[in-house]
Phi, psi and omega in degrees: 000334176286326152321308151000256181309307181312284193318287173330308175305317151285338179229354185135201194262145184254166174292133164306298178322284226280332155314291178306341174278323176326287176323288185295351143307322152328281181325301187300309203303289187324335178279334178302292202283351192256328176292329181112320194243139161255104184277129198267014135257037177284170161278355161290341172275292200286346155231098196282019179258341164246163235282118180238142213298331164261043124303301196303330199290308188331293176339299195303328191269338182274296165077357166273335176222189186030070178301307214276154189274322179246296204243139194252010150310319202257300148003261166337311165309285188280340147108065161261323197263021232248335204260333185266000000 
């Protein structure tokens, strides 16, 4: 939601729809990345810069890397992701 709201903050007021979509897209991707499952219509097939749950699982187990939440680009940038 904060992407969201930051945005509201820079540039005005959003449409309530793109809010909720914003918001259920969050969601669906966090339930994605929390189940565990490589779901085979995710957005990980149509945008390889993101984060697929065993990036995420890595994260849990590891606790040293694979910081980013959504795009595994700042990963990539920043060297967190370099162990997975």
């Amino acid at each position: 939601m904060l992407g969201s709201f930051s945005f509201c903050y820079y540039f005005g007021n959003v449409h309530v729809i793109s809010m909720f979509f914003w918001i259920t897209f969050k969601l669906c991707q966090s339930i994605e990345a929390h189940s565990g499952y490589d779901i085979p219509f995710s957005i990980n097939c149509f945008f390889p810069l993101s984060a697929n749950p065993d990036h995420h699982d890595y994260h849990h187990m590891a606790f040293v890397s694979n910081f980013a939440s959504s795009f595994i680009v700042w990963d990539r940038l920043i060297g967190t992701g370099a162990k997975y």
